[in-house]
Each structure stands twice: as structure tokens, then as C-alpha cells.
N, C-alpha and C positions, 0 to 999 in steps of 0.2 A: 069362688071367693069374690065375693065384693070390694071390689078397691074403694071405692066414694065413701064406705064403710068403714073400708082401714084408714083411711086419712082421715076422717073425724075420730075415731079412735088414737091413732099418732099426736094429732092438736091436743084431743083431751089429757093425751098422759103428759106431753113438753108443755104446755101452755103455748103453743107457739103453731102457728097454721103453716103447712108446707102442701108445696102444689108444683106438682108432677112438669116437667120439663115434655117438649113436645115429641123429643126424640128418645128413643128406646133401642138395644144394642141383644143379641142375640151372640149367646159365648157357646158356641155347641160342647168344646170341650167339660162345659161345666153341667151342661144340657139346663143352663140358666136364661134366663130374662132380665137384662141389667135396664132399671128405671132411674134416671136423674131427677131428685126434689131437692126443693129451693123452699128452706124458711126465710125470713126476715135477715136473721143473723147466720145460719148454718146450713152447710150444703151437707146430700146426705146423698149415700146410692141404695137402691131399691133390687134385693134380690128374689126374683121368683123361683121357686127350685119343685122338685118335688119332698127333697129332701136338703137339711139345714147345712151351711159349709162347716165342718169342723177347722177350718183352718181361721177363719174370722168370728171376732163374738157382735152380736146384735145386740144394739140398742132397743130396740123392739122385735118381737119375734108371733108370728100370728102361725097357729095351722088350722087350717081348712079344706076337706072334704079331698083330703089326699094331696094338697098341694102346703107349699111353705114359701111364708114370706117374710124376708128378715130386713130391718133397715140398717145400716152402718152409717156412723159419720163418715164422711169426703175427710180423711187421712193420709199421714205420709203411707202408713200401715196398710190401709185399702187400696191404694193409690200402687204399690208395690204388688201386691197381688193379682189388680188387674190389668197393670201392663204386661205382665207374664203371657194372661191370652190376648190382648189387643197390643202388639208391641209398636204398634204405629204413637201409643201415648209415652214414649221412649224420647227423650231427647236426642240429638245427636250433631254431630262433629258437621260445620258449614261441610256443602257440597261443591260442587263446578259452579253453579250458578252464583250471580250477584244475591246478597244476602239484605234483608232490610231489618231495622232492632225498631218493635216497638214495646216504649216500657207501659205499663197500669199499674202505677200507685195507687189506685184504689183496692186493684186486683177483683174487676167488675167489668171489663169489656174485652174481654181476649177475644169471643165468640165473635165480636163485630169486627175486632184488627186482623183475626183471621179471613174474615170474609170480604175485606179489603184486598187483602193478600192475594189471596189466591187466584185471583184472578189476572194477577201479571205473574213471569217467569223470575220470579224471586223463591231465597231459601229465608221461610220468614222467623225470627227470631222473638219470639211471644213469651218468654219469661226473662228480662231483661233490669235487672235494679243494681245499683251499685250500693256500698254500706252506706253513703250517705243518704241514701232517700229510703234505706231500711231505716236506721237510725229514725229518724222523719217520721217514717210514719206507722212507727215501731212494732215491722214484719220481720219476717225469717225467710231465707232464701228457700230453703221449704214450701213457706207459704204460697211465695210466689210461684214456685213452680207448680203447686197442687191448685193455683186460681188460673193458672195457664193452661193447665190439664183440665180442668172445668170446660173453659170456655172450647177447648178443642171436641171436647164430648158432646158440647151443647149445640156446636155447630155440625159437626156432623165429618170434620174433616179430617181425612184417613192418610195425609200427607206427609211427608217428614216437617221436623222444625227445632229450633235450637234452644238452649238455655244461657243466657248471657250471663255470670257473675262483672258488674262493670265496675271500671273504676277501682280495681282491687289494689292496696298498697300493703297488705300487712297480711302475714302469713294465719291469721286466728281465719277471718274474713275469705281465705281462699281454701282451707279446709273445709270449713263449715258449706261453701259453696260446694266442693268437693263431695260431699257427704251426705249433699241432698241431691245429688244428682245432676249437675250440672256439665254442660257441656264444651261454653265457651268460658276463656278466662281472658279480660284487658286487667292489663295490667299495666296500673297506671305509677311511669318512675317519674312524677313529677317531684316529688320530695327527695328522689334522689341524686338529684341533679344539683352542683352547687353554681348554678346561673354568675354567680360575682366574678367567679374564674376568669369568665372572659373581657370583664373589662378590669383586670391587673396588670400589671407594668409587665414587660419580658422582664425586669431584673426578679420582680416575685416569683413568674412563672418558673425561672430557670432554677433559683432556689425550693420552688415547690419541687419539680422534678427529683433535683440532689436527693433529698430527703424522702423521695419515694419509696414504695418495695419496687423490687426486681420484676415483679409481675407489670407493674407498669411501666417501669423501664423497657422492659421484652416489649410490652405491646405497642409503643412509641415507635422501638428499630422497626418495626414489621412493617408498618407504614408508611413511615417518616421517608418525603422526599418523593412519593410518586402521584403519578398523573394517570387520570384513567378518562378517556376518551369514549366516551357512550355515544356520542350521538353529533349530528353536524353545532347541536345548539349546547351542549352542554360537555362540562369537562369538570371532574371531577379534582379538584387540588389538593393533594394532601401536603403541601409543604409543612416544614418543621412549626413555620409562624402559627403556619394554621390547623396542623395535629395538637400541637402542644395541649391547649387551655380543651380541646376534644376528649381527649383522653385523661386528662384529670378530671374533668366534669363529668363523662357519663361511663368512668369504668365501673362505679358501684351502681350504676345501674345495669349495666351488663349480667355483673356480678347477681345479683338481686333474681333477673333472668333466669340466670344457670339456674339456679339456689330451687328456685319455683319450678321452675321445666320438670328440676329431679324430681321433686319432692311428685308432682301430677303423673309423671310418667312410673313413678315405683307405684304408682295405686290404680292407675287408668291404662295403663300403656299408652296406647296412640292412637285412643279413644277420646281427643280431644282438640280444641281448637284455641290456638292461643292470637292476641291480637298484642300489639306492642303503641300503650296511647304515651305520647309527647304531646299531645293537646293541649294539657294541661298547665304545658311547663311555661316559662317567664317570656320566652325568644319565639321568633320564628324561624322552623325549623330549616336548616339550609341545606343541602344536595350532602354537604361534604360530612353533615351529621348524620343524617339518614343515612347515606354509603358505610358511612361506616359503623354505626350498631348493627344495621341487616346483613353485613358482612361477616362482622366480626361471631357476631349471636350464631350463622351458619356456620362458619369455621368451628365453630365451637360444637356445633351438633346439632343446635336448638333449631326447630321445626317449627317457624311461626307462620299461622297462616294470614295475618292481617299487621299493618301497620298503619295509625293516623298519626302523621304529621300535625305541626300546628301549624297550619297555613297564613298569610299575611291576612290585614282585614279583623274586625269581628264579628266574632261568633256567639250574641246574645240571645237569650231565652226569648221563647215564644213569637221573634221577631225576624223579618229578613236579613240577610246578610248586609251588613255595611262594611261600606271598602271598594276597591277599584275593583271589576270584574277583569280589568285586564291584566292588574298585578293578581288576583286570585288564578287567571288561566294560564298567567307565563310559570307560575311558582307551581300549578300543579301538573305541566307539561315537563318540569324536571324531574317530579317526582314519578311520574311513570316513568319516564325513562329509566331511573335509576331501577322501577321495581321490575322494568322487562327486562333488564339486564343480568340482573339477579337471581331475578325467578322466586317462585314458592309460594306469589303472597299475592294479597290484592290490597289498594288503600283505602281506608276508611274515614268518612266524615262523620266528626262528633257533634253534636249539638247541630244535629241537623233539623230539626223542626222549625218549618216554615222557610227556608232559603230557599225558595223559590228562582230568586234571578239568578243564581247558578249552579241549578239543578240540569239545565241544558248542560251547561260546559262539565261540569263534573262526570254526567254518564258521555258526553262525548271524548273528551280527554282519555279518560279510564276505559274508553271501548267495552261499555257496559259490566267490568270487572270492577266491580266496589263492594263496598258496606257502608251501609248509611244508619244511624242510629237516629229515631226520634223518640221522645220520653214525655215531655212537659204536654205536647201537642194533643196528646188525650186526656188529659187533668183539666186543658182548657176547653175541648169540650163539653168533659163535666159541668163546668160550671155556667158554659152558656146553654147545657138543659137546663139547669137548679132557675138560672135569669127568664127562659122561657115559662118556665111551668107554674117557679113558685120567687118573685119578686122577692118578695116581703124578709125571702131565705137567702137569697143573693146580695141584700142589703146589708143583711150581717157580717156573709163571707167577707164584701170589699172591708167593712170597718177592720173587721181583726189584720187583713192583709195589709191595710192602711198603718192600723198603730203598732203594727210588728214589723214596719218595712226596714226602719233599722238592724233591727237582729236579721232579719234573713237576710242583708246584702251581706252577712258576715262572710255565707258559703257560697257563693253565687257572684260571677261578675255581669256585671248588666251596666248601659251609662244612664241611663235613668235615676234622677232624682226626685226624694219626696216632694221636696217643694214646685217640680216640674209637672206632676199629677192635677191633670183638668178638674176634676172636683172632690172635692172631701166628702166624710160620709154622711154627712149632714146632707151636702148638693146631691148624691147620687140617687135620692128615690124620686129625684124632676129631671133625672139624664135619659134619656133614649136609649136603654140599654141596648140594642143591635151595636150602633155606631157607637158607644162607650168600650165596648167589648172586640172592636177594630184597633182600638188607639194604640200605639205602640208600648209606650207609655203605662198603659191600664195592665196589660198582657205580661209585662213583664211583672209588674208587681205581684199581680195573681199567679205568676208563675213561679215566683220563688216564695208566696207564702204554703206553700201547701202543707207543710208541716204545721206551722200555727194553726191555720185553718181547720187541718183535722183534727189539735186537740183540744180547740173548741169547738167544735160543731160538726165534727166525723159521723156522729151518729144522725142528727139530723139530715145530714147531704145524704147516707147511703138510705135514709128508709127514702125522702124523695127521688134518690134516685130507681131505687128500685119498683116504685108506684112506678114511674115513668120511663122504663124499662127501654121498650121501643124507640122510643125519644131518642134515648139516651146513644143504644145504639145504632141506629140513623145519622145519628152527628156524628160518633166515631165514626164510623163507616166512610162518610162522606167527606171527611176531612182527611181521612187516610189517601184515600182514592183521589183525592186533588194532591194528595203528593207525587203521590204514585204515574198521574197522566202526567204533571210537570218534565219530573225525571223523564220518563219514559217516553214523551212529546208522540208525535207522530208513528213510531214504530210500533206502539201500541193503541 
């Protein structure tokens, strides 16, 4: 059989040219030959057999001189069948190891986040979107995880690795996660929490209480009154002052907890990894909060493997951490303590992309037991290949990021403002873009337009980026990998 033959044949009948992937997989069960092609728009897998799969139907279907070749689209459906014999393309539940989450919104460079990865003693988490950046950039947790499973193929890596659904608040969102395969679930109770609570008078508080159910009265006595002694630096309070506005504020989120744990564990069993974010929420989170949800959530049954705090300081897009490094390492030296006391879990930092100045203290503190989530950090790669290759195409991007910067501070906290931004999109085709694409400032904007972005000019950016392939994943690569040696400093 001629292949060069079959793929002009494939073009003639899609109108569309697809070109063979470097690497090729051997399923002896099927006594097949699995080929990876890549159109413009559509990923396809390549089955050599001698004879055609009755279980899958072909897009194209060629026989020759005793052999058969069938193509299929990259499916949940194909994607399902051939992790049956590769089960390393299998998601699965964090391990011992520190875990790292990188997200791709474009869902175009897993192959290079992997190969960041894997090179340090991390469990890497490569399908990673929350519904807000599905919503954005209007994918399917599906999607994501069959462009993760991509780039896993493409690269060649036989590893375990995880499926993040993040940021999940609503049970539609956490099925649908469920359902495509998914491994990890945060779940984020920042809307469930009513933050006012705590700056109410005791006379409100004690009248809220009255009028309580019994369920929160029970879980008030159980607490109320004691002192828990972890460590020479910390001591946990639960006085009455200070349970009170605690237990009104986060028992529906507790609650919420339960609700979900059930609902994953009657469909997954203990096939799953759960992460508990407060990141989100109004406050920073304090020794006496955190003690008591990872408390109460075990008392209860619940098995979570991860918790982020919202730590003092900000935590803005594409940007370093600001804030005092030494109020970030006394606030997260309680927090271990409290999780070594506990047990079961490790903590997790959100919006980790780019915190560089305390990526030391973070794997030092946490004794190399974390999760670290970055997301934005490869979209901004993206766009300094589009600045390198094709100018003329990155001049666009910043305009729409520019005139849509209002709407996307909706979902996104950042302190950056429009009228703060060094040049408009007029000035930007006389900017130096290297040093434009440093600015704090620039980073952040391009960082929370990404949804605008792609649904003006999504197609554009993926056919450049796809000419420019290498490029593209090179700066992933190397951007990951400068995280990675940060964190990691010396021991690696």
C-alpha cells in the first residue's frame, strides 16, 4: 500500500491535507498499526490492519494487496476504544507525588507541557479547564480531555497523568466532567460562602444562630469552646466568638461537599481525586477555617485529597505574586501544619502562573507535597509565538484585548487598569514587542482576553499557530520548564 498515495487520496476526498504525526504505536492485541494525522482543523487516527475493525466505522476506508486502512476521527468514541489496549491514555486519581495542573485553552500544546513535565518528579495534570474558560472558549470537558490524549500520543509518553475539572460550582458542570472522564474534581465553594457573616454584630450573630436548624446548632456544640495545640507556632481557637460567624458561613458549603462526594463516589467509587478551593472566596483564609472544613468534611467521611487556601497577598494573572513574602510564608507554615496534623491531603496553589518569588518558599514550606496549578501561562506563550512569527497578527490580538478589557475584568481579578496600559493599538505596531510582552500590565490584559480573542480571530491564531508548530511548542516548553527549575531550585 502506498501511504503518499493514500493521503493525497484523504485530501482529495476532505478537501483538507492531513500529514502523518512522527510517531506510530503498535496494538499487538489488534495485530494493528496506530498512525496519528493532523489536518488544519481535525485530528484523525490511522488504522493499518490486515483486516477492517467491526467495532469502529471509517471515515475513509482503502484495501490493498491484503492489507487495510481505515481512518477515524480523534473521538470521544475512538478515544474510548483505544485506551482499552493503551490504558496508560487513562486518566487517573493524583498519586504520592507533588502534582503540577497545566491548563491549554487552545487545546494545542499538551505534547510540549508534557515534555516539560516529565522531566521533573511531578504527577502531571494536562487536561485541566474550569466552566469558565470552557464557557470562553466554547469547549467540552470532552474536548479537553481528547486534545490531552492527543498531545500524550504525540509525544510519546507512557506515564500516568490526571484530568482536572476546576473551579466546578454546580452539579450540571460536575457530571458532565464526570461523564467524560475525568479524574480530579476542585470544587470551588466560593459562592457558598456568605463572607458578610463575619462582620455582623454578636447581637445578629446570636439571633442568626436562634433561628437556626438543629444541624447547626449540633455542629456549633461539637466545637464550640476548644483549643487545639499543633505546633510550638500555632494554636488553633475555636472559641464560641470565633466558631460562631464559621459555622454559619461555611456549613453550606460543607454541605454542597457531602452532596458531591455522594453523587462521584455512587458513579466512580474511589476512582477519584477531590481538591477543596477557597481561593476564590472574599477573605483570607485563616488556620481556624481551614481546621475546621478538613475536619469536619473527614468526620463526615469525605476523602479529599487536596485543599487551596486563599493565602494573604495577590494572586494576579500572568503576573508575580505581590504581597509580602514573609506574611505569604508565616500564613502558609500554619497551613501545613494544620494539613500534617490532619493528614490525607496536600495544599494547593491556584493561580500559580508565574509566581516565581515564592515558588522557593512554597515547595520549601510544603516539603515538596503540593499542587500547583498554571493555566493562562501557555495562552501567553501562544501569543508571543503569533508576536514572533506573524506581527501584523498580534497587532489585532492586543486591539480586541484592548477594546474588550472592560468586559473581561468582569470574570477575572487583576489590578491593572485600561488607562494604566503603556500603548494603545494605534502605538503598538512601533512597540518592541519582546519588552511589550514582559510588561505586567500587557500580560495581564492579554491574559484575561482570551475569550474575546478567540472569537475574533480563533481561527486565524490556530492556522499561524499550527504553520509554526515548533515555535510554538519550544516556548511552551521553555516556559513550563522555567517553572519548574524555580519551584524545584537546586534539588533538580
Amino acid at each position: 500500500m502506498n501511504f503518499a498515495m493514500t493521503l493525497q487520496d484523504i485530501a482529495a476526498s476532505f478537501g483538507e491535507d492531513v500529514r502523518p504525526c512522527s510517531r506510530s504505536y503498535d496494538v499487538p492485541e489488534l495485530k494493528t498499526q496506530l498512525i496519528l494525522l493532523k489536518g488544519k482543523k481535525s485530528k484523525y487516527i490511522g488504522l493499518h490492519a490486515r483486516e477492517p475493525l467491526s467495532v469502529l466505522c471509517p471515515v475513509y476506508a482503502q484495501h490493498s494487496e491484503g492489507q487495510f486502512f481505515g481512518l477515524y476521527p480523534f473521538d470521544l468514541s475512538s478515544y474510548r476504544f483505544l485506551s482499552a489496549f493503551l490504558p496508560y491514555l487513562q486518566p487517573q486519581p493524583f498519586d504520592s507525588r507533588p502534582s503540577f495542573g497545566c491548563g491549554d485553552r487552545l487545546g494545542m500544546v499538551s505534547a510540549a507541557q508534557v515534555k516539560a513535565l516529565e522531566r521533573f518528579p511531578v504527577f502531571p495534570v494536562l487536561a485541566q479547564q474550569s466552566p469558565r474558560e470552557l464557557e470562553k472558549t466554547h469547549r467540552t470537558f470532552a474536548a479537553v480531555l481528547l486534545d490531552a490524549v492527543w498531545g500524550i500520543l504525540e509525544s510519546g509518553y507512557q506515564g500516568s497523568f490526571g484530568a482536572d475539572a476546576d473551579h466546578i460550582k454546580d452539579e450540571r458542570y460536575l457530571c458532565e466532567a464526570r461523564d467524560a472522564g475525568f479524574t480530579v474534581y476542585t470544587l470551588d465553594l466560593s459562592e457558598d460562602v456568605d463572607h458578610r457573616i463575619f462582620s455582623e454584630s454578636v447581637p445578629l450573630l446570636q439571633e442568626r444562630f436562634q433561628a437556626s436548624s438543629s444541624c447547626v446548632q449540633e455542629l456549633f456544640k461539637r466545637y464550640a469552646g476548644k483549643q487545639y495545640i499543633l505546633g510550638p507556632d500555632i494554636t488553633v481557637d475555636l472559641s464560641e466568638e470565633k466558631l460562631l460567624p464559621i459555622v454559619l458561613a461555611y456549613l453550606p458549603a460543607i454541605e454542597k461537599v457531602e452532596r458531591f462526594h455522594t453523587l462521584l463516589r455512587e458513579s466512580l467509587g474511589s476512582s477519584f481525586s477531590l481538591e477543596i478551593s477557597l481561593d476564590e472566596g472574599e477573605g483570607v483564609t485563616s488556620p481556624e477555617v481551614h481546621f475546621f472544613i478538613a475536619e469536619e468534611l473527614h468526620r463526615r467521611g469525605i476523602d479529599f485529597q487536596s485543599l487551596a487556601p486563599r493565602f494573604p497577598g495577590s494572586f494576579e494573572k500572568g503576573i508575580d505574586y505581590i504581597g509580602s513574602t514573609e506574611e505569604f510564608a508565616r500564613a502558609l507554615r500554619s497551613h501545613v501544619t494544620i494539613q500534617k496534623n490532619l493528614g490525607g491531603y496536600r495544599l494547593s496553589l491556584h493561580s500559580g502562573s508565574d509566581k516565581f518569588s515564592i515558588y522557593p518558599i512554597f515547595f520549601q514550606e510544603t516539603e515538596g507535597f503540593f499542587h500547583l496549578k498554571t493555566s493562562g501561562t501557555s495562552w501567553l506563550a501562544a501569543l508571543e509565538t503569533v508576536a514572533e512569527v506573524k506581527p501584523e497578527l498580534f497587532f489585532q490580538v492586543y486591539r480586541v484585548a484592548y477594546e474588550t478589557f472592560e468586559e473581561n475584568l468582569k470574570a477575572y481579578r487583576v489590578s491593572v487598569r485600561k488607562e494604566e496600559l503603556p500603548v494603545t493599538p494605534e502605538d503598538v505596531v512601533e512597540a518592541d514587542l519582546h519588552r511589550l510582552l514582559a510588561h505586567p500590565g500587557i500580560r495581564q490584559c492579554l491574559h484575561i482576553a482570551y475569550g474575546s480573542v478567540l472569537d475574533a480571530l480563533g481561527e486565524e491564531l490556530r492556522e499561524v499557530l499550527v504553520q509554526a508548530e515548533v515555535r510554538h511548542y519550544e516556548k511552551v516548553e521553555e516556559n513550563l520548564r522555567k517553572h519548574l527549575l524555580v519551584l524545584f531550585g537546586e534539588r533538580f
